[in-house]
N, C-alpha and C positions, 0 to 999 in steps of 0.2 A: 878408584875412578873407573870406568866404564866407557868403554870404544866411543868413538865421538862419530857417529855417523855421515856419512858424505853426501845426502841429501839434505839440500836446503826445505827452511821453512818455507810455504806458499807467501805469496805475496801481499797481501791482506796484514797478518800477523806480523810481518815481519816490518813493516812499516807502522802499524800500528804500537809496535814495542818501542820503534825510535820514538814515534810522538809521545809517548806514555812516560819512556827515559826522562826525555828534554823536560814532561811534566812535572813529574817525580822533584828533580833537579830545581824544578822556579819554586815547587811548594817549599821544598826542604829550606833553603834560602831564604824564602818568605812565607813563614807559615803565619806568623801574628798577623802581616796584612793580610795575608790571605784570608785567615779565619775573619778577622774584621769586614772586608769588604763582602764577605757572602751573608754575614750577620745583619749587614746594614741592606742588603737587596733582600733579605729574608722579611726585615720590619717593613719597609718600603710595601711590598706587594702585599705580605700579609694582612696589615692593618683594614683593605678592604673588606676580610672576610669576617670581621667582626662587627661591621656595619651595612649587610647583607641579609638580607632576610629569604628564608626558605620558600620558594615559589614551586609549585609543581602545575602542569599543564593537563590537568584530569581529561580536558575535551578531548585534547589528539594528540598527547605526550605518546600513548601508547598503541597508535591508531600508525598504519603503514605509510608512507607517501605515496601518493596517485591511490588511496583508496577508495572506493566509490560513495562509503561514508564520507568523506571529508567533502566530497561535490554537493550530499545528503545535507551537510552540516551548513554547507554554505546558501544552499536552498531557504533552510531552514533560517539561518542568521538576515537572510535579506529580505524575507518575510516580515522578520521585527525591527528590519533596521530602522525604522522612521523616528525608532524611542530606544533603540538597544533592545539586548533581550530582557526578556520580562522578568517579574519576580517570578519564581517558583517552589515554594515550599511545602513538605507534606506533613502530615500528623498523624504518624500509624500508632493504632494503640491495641492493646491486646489485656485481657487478662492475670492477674497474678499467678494465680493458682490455675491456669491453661485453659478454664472454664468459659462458660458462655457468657458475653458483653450484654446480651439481652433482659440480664435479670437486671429490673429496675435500677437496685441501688450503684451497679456496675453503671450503668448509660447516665445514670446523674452524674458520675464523673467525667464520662465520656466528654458528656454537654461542659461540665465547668472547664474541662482541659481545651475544650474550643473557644469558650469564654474569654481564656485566660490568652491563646495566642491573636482573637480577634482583636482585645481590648487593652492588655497589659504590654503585649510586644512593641516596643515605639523604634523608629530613628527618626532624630530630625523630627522628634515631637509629633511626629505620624503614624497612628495605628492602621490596622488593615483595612480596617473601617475607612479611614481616612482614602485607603490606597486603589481601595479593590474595584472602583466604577464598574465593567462591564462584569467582571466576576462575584458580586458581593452576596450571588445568589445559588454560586457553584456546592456550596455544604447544607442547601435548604434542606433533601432527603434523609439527614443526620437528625434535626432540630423536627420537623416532620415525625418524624419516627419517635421520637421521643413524647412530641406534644400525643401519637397514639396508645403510646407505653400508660400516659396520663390518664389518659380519658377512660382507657382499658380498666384502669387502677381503679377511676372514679365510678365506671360502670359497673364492676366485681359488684361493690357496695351498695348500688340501686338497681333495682333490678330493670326499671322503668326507663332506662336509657342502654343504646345498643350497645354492644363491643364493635370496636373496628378490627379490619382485617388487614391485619401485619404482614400482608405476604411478599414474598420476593420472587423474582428480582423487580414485578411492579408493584407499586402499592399505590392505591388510589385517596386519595385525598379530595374532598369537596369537587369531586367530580373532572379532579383532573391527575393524570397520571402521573409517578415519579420514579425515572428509573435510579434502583437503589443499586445496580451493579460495579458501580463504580466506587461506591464506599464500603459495601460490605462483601468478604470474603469469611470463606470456610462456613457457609452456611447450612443450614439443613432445614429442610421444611416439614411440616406436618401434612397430615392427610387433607389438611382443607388448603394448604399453602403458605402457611403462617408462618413466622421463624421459630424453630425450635432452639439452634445454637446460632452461636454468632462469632465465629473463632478475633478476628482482625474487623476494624474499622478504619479506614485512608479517608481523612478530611485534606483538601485542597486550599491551596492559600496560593492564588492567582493574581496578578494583577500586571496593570502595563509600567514602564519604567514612567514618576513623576516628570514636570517640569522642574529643570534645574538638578534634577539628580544624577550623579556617575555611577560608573559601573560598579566603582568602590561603594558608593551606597548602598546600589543593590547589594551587593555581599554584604556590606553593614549589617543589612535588614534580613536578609537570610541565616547571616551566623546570629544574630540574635534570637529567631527562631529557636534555635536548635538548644545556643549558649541557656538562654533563660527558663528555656522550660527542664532542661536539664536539670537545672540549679534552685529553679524556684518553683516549680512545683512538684507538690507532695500529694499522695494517694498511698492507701493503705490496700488498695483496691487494682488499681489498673496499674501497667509500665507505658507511658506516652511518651515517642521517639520527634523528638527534630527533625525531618532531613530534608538536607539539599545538596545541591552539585558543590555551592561554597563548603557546607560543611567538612562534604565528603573530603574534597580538595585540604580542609586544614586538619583533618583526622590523620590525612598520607604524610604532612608535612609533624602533624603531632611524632609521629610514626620516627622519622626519620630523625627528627631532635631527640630522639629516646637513646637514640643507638648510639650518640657524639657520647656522653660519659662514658661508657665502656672502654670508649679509649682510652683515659686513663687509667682500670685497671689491667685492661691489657699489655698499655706501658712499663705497669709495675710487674706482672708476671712473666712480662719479658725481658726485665731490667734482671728480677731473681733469677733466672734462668741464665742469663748469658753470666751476670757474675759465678754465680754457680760454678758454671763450666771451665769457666777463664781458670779459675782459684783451683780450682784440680788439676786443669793440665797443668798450671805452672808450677803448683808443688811436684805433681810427678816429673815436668823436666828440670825440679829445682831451680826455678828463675823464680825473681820476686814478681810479684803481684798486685802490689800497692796503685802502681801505677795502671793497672790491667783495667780496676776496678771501674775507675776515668773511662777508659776506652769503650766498655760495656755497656755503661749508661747511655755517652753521648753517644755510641753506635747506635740505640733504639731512639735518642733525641732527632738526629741526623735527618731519617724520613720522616718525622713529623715535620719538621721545618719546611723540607722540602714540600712535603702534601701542600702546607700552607700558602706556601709562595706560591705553587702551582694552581692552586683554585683562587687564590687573590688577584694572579695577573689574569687570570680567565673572568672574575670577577670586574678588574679595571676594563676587559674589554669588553664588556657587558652581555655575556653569558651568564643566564640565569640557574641562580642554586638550588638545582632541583634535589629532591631528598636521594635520589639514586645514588649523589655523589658524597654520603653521608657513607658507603661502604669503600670509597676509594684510601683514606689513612691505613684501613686495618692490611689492604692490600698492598700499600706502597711502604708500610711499617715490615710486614711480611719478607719484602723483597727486599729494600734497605739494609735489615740487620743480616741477611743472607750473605749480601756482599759486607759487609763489615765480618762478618767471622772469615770469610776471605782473605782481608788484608792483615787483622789480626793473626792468622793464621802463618801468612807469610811473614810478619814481623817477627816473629819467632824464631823460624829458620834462617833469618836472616843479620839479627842483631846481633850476633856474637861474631858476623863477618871482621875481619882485619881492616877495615874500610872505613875513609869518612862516614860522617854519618850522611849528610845528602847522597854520597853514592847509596845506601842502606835502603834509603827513602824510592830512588828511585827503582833501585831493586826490587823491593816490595810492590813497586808501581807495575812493575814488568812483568812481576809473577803472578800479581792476582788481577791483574787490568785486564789481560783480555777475558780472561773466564768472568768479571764483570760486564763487561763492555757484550759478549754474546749472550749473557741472559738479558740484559736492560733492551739489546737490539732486535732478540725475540719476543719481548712485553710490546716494547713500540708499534712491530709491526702485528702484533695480536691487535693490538687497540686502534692500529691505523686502518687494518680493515673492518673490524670494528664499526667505525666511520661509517662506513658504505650500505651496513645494513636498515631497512628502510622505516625503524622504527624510532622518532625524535627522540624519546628518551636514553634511548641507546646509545647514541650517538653523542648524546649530552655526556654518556657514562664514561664512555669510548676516548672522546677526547678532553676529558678529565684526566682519566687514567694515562693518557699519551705523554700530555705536560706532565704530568708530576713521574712518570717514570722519566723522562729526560732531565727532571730537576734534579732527582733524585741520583743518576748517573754522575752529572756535573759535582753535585756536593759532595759523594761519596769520591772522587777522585781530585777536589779542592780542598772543602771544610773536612770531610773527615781524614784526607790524607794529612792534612797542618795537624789533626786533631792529634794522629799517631805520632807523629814528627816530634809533638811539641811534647807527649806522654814520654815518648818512647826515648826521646834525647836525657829526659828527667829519671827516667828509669835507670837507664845508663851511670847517670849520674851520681843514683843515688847508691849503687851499686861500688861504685869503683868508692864512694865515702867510705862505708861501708867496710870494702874492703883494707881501707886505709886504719881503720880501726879495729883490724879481728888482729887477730896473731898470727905469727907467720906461720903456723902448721897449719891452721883453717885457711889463711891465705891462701897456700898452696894447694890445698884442697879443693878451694875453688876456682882456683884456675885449673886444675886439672878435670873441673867438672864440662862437658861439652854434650850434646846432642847427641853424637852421633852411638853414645853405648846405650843408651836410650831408645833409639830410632832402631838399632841389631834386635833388642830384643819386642818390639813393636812390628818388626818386619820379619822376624821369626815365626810369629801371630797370623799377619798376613802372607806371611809365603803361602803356610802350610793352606790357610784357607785360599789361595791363589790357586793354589796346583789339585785345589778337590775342585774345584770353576773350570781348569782348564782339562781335567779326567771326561774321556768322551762317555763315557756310562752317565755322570752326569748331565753332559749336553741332551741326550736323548730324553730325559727323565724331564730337564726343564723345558724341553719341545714338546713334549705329550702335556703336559701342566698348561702350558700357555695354547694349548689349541682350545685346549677344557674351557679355557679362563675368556679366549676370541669366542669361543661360542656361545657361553653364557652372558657374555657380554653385549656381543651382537643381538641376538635372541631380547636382548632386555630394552635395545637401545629401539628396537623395531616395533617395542610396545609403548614407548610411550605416548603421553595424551597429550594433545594441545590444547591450552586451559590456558585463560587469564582472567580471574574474578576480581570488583575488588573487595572482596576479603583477602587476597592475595597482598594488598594494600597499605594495611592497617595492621596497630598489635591488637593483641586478643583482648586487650581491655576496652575496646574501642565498642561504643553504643550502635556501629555498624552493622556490624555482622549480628545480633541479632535481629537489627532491620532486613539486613539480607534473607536472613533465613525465614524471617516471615514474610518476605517479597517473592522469595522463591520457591514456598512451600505454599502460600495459600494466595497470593495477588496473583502473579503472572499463571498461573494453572489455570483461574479464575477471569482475571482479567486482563488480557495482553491486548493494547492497542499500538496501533501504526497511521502513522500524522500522512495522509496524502493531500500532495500539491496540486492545484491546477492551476499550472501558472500560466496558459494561453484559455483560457474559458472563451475567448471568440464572443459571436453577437446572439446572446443568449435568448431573443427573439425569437430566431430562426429556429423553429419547430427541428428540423436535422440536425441540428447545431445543439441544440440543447437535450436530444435523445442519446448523442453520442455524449456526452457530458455525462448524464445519469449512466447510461453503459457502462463507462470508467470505474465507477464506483462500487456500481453492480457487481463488476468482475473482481474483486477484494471481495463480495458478499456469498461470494458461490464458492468457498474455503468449505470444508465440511467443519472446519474448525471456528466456523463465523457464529456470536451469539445471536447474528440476526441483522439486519435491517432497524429494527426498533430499538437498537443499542448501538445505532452508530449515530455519531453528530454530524448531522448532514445539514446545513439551512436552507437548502433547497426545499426538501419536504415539509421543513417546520412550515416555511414560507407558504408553501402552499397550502398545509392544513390551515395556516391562519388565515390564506383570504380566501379559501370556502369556505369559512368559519366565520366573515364576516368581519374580520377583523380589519381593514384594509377599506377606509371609506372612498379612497380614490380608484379601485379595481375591485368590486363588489361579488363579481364573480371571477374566478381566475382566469376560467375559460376564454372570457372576452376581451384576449388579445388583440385582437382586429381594430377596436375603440381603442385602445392605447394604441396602436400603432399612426390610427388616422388621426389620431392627439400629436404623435411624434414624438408619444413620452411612452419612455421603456418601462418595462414594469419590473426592471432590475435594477433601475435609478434609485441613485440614493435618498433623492427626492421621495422617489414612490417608495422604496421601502424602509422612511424615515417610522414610522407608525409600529411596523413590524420589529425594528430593532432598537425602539424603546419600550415598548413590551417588557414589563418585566421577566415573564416566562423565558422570553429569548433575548435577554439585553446581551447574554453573554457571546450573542452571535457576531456584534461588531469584531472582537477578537478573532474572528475565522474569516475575513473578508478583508481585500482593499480594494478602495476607489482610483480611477486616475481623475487628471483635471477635469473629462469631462462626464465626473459620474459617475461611468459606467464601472461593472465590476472587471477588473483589472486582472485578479485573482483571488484565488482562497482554499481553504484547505478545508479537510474530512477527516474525522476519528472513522476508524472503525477498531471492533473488538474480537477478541476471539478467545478460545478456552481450550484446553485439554491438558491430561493429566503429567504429560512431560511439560510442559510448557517451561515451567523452571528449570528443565537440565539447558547445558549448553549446545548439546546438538540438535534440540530439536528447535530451539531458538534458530540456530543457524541456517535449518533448511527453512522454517517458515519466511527467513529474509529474505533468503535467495528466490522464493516463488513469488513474495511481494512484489521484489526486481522485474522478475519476469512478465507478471502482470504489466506493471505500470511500463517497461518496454513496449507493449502492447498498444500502447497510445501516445504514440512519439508529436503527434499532432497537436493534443492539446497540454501538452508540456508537462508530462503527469510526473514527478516525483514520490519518492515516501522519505519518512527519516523517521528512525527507532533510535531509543534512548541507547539502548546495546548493538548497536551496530557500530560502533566504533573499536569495541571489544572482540564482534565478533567476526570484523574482517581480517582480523593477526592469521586468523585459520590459514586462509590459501598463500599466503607471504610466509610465516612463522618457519617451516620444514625446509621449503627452498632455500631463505636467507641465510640457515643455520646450517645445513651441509656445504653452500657458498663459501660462506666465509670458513667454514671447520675446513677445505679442502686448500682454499688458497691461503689461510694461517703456515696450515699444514708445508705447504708447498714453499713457500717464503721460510722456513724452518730448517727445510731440506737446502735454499741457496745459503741462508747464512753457514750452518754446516760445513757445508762447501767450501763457501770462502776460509774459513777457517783453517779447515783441514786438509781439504783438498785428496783425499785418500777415499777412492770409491769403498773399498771395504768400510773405512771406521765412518762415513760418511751414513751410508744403509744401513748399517745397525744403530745411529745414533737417530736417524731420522723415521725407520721401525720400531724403532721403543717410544718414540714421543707419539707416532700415530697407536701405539698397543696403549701407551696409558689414557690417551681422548678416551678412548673407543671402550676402556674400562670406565672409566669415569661415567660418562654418558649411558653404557647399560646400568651399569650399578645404580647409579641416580634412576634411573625410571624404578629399579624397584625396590628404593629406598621412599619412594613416594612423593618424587617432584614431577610436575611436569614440564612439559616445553614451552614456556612464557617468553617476553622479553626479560624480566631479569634472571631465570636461567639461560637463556641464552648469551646474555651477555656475560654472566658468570662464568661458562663453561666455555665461551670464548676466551677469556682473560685465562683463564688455566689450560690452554694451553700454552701460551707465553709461559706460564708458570712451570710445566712438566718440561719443559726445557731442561732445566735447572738441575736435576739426576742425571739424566744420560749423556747431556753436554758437558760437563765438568767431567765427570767418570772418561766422556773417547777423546776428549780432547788432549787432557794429560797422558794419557796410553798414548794418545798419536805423539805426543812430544815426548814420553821417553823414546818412542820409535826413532826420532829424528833424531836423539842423544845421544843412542846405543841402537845400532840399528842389529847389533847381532842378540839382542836379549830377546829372549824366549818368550812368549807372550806370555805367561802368568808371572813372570820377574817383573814385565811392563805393568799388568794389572796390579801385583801388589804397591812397586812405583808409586802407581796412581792412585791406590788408595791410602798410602800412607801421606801424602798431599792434600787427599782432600776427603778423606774419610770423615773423620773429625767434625770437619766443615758441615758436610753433608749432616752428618747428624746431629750436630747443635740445631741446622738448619729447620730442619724434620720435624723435632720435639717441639722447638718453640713456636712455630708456625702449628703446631694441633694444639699445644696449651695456649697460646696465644686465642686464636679463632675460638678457640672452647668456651671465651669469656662472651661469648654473641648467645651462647643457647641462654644465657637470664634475660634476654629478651626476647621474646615471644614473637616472633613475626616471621612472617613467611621469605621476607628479603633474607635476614639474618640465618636464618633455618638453610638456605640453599647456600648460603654462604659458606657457613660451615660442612654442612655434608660434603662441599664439592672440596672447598682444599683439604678436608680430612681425605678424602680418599685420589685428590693428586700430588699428599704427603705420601700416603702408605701406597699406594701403586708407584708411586716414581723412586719411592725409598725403595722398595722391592726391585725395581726395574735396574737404579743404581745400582747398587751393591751386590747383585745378584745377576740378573737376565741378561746386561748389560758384560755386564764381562767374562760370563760364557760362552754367549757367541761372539764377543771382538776375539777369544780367545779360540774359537772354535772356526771361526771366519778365518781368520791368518792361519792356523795350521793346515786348512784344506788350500789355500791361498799357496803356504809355502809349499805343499805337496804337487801343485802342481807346476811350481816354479820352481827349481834348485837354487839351493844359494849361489851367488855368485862372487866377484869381488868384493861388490855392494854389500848392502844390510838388505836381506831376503826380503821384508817390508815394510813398509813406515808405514 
């Protein structure tokens, strides 16, 4: 036995051991009710999550709060609020063999693959035909081009009839123009103008939401889009894409149903692993193991239960099951069996005590409860700040992860303390039978077998590696290592990119990301438009009034990046080419405003431009316009377009939005907004860095009080709470140049691990700080080896199965799963490193310059 030290434990611990006793004590007692009554709250909550469908929030799941997209979006929604938002579906199609669309037999399909979503796609026994009113004339330039392809074809063969001239981006048709910008991409023209290639074709499938239809409809009608042409039609010739925002939305949720199987073999490869392990130590301490085998399994059942409960009562309170929380089990599986080889761990050292068995139970309770209780309380408050960061999905992830590490605490010191109770009492049991049946030289044998000639030559082991940790030659060697390691780390963490695609989204089998890649490599280069609002247009009459109006718009058209004027949708100009053009029986000339005015009829009435926007050419104008009760134009909105050859990357998206802003800032008066389809994505930029050092610092910081309370020992406190900031700050560089960047689900991944890198240095100073309390005159490498003979073991069953575990994520292909794993692979192997190594060189190296400058005293020199 070893000097019993004369400083008390802190107050925190010491309280928390009575609660955990008294716990220990009602399990042992009652561990069958016990195990029932957590079995029965587990079915209870769980059963909702079976009748829960996977929802993910694509519009501004991933979008910051208070962003100025979300103001954009809402601009945007109140525009169509009168029907809801519109259908909107596209039809990108491209070549097999990467070649040009424009060879005849290629655009014959082009045209049947239009055919087939005009006419074959129904809901509700409604084709597009059926849907499209103002839009029905948005893909003419497609059908145009083709009826040219014809004629071309027909002319080749007599010579006596013209060729037409195919050229882009206008191509003129019976004397009236079409602009083809808008559908064809990757083009190249010849010396007269004509299309030479035609890489991509984007046909538009527009329309306003029906009477009588929901929003569910719409998505009806959009995922069918996508569903049918997928499935049903065949080309030997072209690849034609589906997309929409519904799609997109059920590809993320496809996505995140991929990744729930996994669970099960990661169950099993961490089932084989813990029995594995069990079965060797207790052959080597000679204890049976029959009963071990129980305890291994249900240890990896334990936190799935728990996962369950904890997203079914989140479920009952109706929080939606976004896919993000499809990676919360492998985390809360993770952390769960952690502490379970914790209490196993203790049952060990403990079951051969002289002692009732409830004392045994609650012993076990005492010795592994608090080193549970400080990792489960450093996950909590990872995920509780978590919370606070400004990105909903996050937060969704955040407090998922919150509840089911509190489930998980709770069950791991009820269901699985009854679970050991009820094993462990049988183990006992079957032992002493057992023993009743050998013979009495084996009998005696086994009573004479105990722990402790075992644990002499195990701490023999660790002495010697004790006293090479606590050799200041080594201290120096692992200070130079770890500056290497802060700097290359630093260095990495300061390059990364702030990126959220969604390809980032989806798994790789997903018909997305080649839509992406041809949105980002030949649409948006080509053709990148921005929806602007005028939502005070004022009395459009008034010559001042309506000069400032046109200037609005103008100043979007003055981009060098603009394709022009003649490629924006403006109905103001259409408007007026049509009544110089005669078109307009009731204002013959446009000019002679003054006659409409001495009329007291506007010439922006909808009256007056009832003529105009039945017009086939411009019927699709109504869609950019609203009236109030009396007529007049209330508001409406402007495409305009622009091109260049970043256009596809993300930064150069980002600054053209932000000069957009600036613009339309510019005319606060006539209520100018814009809203891009990507500006939802790409407002995470100025949030993303801030949110992510925030919470990395006050995770941090909350790391350091629990610590504290704990410990209460400034030395073992600063080196526990500097190794959990050294393995972030590794994690975080290495991850940049391992090829992640800085998204919301890295961020919230590498939030959550730090809660997780707790888990080495915490266990490692905590034990050393209570041998301190135990024997305050041992020698710090006597204290370290101590403590590693406690929880060595632990740590590395911990270690292994958490990398082979997570390893079972790389068969799935996806960018969530990919950061998944990278990040606890290497906040296993830095925090194993940190544990077993960093960690107890300088607690050992901390306390000798400690005691050097303090003499011993009566006291123990330091705890």
């Amino acid at each position: 036995m070893h000097a019993k030290s004369e400083h008390r434990a802190p107050l925190v611990p010491r309280y928390l051991e009575k609660i955990l006793y008294r716990i220990g004590l009602f399990v042992a007692d009652h561990h069958y009710a016990v195990l029932v009554v957590t079995l029965i709250i587990t079915a209870v909550t769980s059963v909702k999550v079976a009748f829960t469908p996977q929802e993910d929030d694509i519009k501004t799941g991933y979008t910051p709060f208070g962003a100025r997209s979300l103001h954009e979006m809402d601009v945007y929604n109140d525009f169509f609020a009168h029907k809801g938002d519109p259908i909107a579906a596209f039809l990108l199609i491209s070549a097999k063999d990467g070649g040009s669309l424009h060879r005849p037999e290629y655009f014959d399909e082009v045209i049947r693959a239009l055919d087939f979503i005009s006419g074959n796609v129904t809901h509700l026994g409604r084709t597009f035909y059926d849907l499209c009113t103002d839009w029905c004339l948005v893909n003419e330039p497609i059908r145009q081009y083709a009826n040219g392809l014809n004629s071309n074809k027909i002319a080749d063969s007599d010579s006596s009839l013209v060729r037409m001239n195919l050229s882009f981006p206008i191509m003129e048709v019976l004397g009236a123009e079409l602009d083809m910008s808008a559908n064809f991409f990757g083009v190249k023209n010849d010396a007269n103008g004509s299309i030479n290639f035609l890489r991509v074709i984007v046909a538009h499938f527009r329309a306003d939401v029906p009477e009588g239809w929901t929003a569910d409809d719409v998505k009806a009608y959009e995922r069918n889009v996508s569903t049918k042409l997928h499935s049903e039609f065949d080309s030997q010739l072209i690849d034609a894409y589906g997309l929409s925002l519904t799609y997109t939305a059920d590809e993320i949720v496809r996505t995140g149903m991929t990744i729930f199987p996994y669970i099960a073999i990661g169950f099993i490869i961490m089932c084989g692993w813990s029995i594995t392990t069990l079965i060797i130590s207790s052959i080597y301490l000679r204890q049976s193991f029959k009963r071990r085998i129980s305890m291994a399994i249900l240890g990896c059942v334990v936190p799935l239960l728990a996962t369950s409960s904890s997203l079914g009562l989140l479920f009952w309170m109706g929080f939606r099951f976004g896919s993000i929380l499809c990676v919360t089990p492998f985390l809360i599986l993770a952390l769960g069996v952690s502490d379970s080889y914790l209490t196993i761990q203790s049952w060990i050292h403990v079951r051969d005590l002289q002692v009732p068995h409830r004392d045994k139970i609650a012993a076990v309770m005492v010795d592994s409860g608090p080193s549970i209780t400080i990792t489960s309380l450093t996950n909590v408050l990872a995920a509780a700040i978590g919370i606070y960061t400004p990105t909903p999905e996050i937060q969704l992830f955040c407090i998922g992860n919150l509840v089911a590490v509190l489930f998980d605490y709770i069950y791991q010191l009820t269901m699985y303390m009854a679970i050991v109770s009820i094993d462990g009492q049988k183990e006992i049991a079957d032992e002493e039978a057992a023993k009743e049946r050998a013979k009495k030289e084996m009998d005696r044998e086994m009573r004479s077998v105990s722990i402790a000639p075992v644990q002499v030559d195990l701490s023999r082991v660790l002495e010697s590696y004790a006293d090479w940790l606590s050799n200041g030659f080594t201290s120096i060697i692992i200070f130079f290592c770890l500056i290497a390691y802060w700097w290359y780390s630093i260095k990495g963490a300061l390059s990364i990119k702030i990126l959220l695609s969604p390809d980032k989204l989806v798994i790789q089998d997903s018909l997305l990301l080649p839509m992406n890649y041809l949105r980002d490599t030949y649409i948006n280069p080509n053709y990148t438009t921005v929806n602007i609002f005028v939502n005070k247009p004022g009395d459009l009459d008034d010559p001042a009034q309506l000069k400032r109006v046109k200037a609005s718009i103008e100043a979007f058209e003055e981009y060098p990046e603009c394709l022009g004027a003649k490629f924006s949708h403006f109905w103001l100009r259409d408007y007026e080419r049509f009544i110089n053009d005669g078109g307009n029986e009731d204002a013959e000339d446009y000019d002679d405003v003054s006659s409409s005015a001495a009329n007291n009829t506007s010439i922006y009435s909808k009256s007056s431009m009832k003529s105009f926007l039945e017009w086939p050419e411009f019927q699709h104008m109504n869609a950019f316009m609203r009236f109030d009760e009396n007529e007049t134009i209330s508001r409406f909105f402007v495409t305009v377009s622009y091109h260049g050859d970043h256009l596809g990357e993300f930064d150069e998206q980002s600054r053209l939005l932000h000069k957009w802003r600036e613009t339309a800032d510019r005319f606060p008066a006539l209520g100018v907004e814009i809203f891009s389809d990507n500006s939802i994505f790409i407002d995470q930029v100025d949030t993303m860095l801030p949110a992510t050092l925030s919470t990395s610092f006050c995770t941090l910081f909350c790391m350091f009080v629990v610590c504290f309370l704990f410990m209460y020992d400034a030395c073992t406190v600063i080196v526990a709470s500097s190794s959990i900031a050294s393995i972030c700050i590794g994690v975080f560089g290495l991850l940049a140049y391992w090829g992640v960047d800085l998204d919301p689900l890295s961020m919230a991944t590498t939030n959550i691990c730090i809660g997780f890198s707790v888990d080495f240095p915490a266990h490692v100073t905590y034990h050393y700080f209570r041998e301190g309390l135990e024997d305050g005159q041992a020698a710090p490498a006597k204290r370290i080896a101590r403590a590693l003979v406690a929880i060595g073991f632990p740590l590395l069953q911990n270690g292994v199965s958490i990398v082979v575990f997570v390893s079972c994520l790389l068969f799935v292909p996806t960018y969530m799963s990919e950061v998944f794993v990278k990040t606890m692979f290497l906040v296993v192997v830095i925090g194993f490193i940190h544990g077993l190594m960093i960690v107890p060189v300088f607690l050992c190296a901390v306390t000798n310059v400690y005691n050097m400058f303090r003499p011993p005293t009566n006291d123990a020199k330091v705890s």
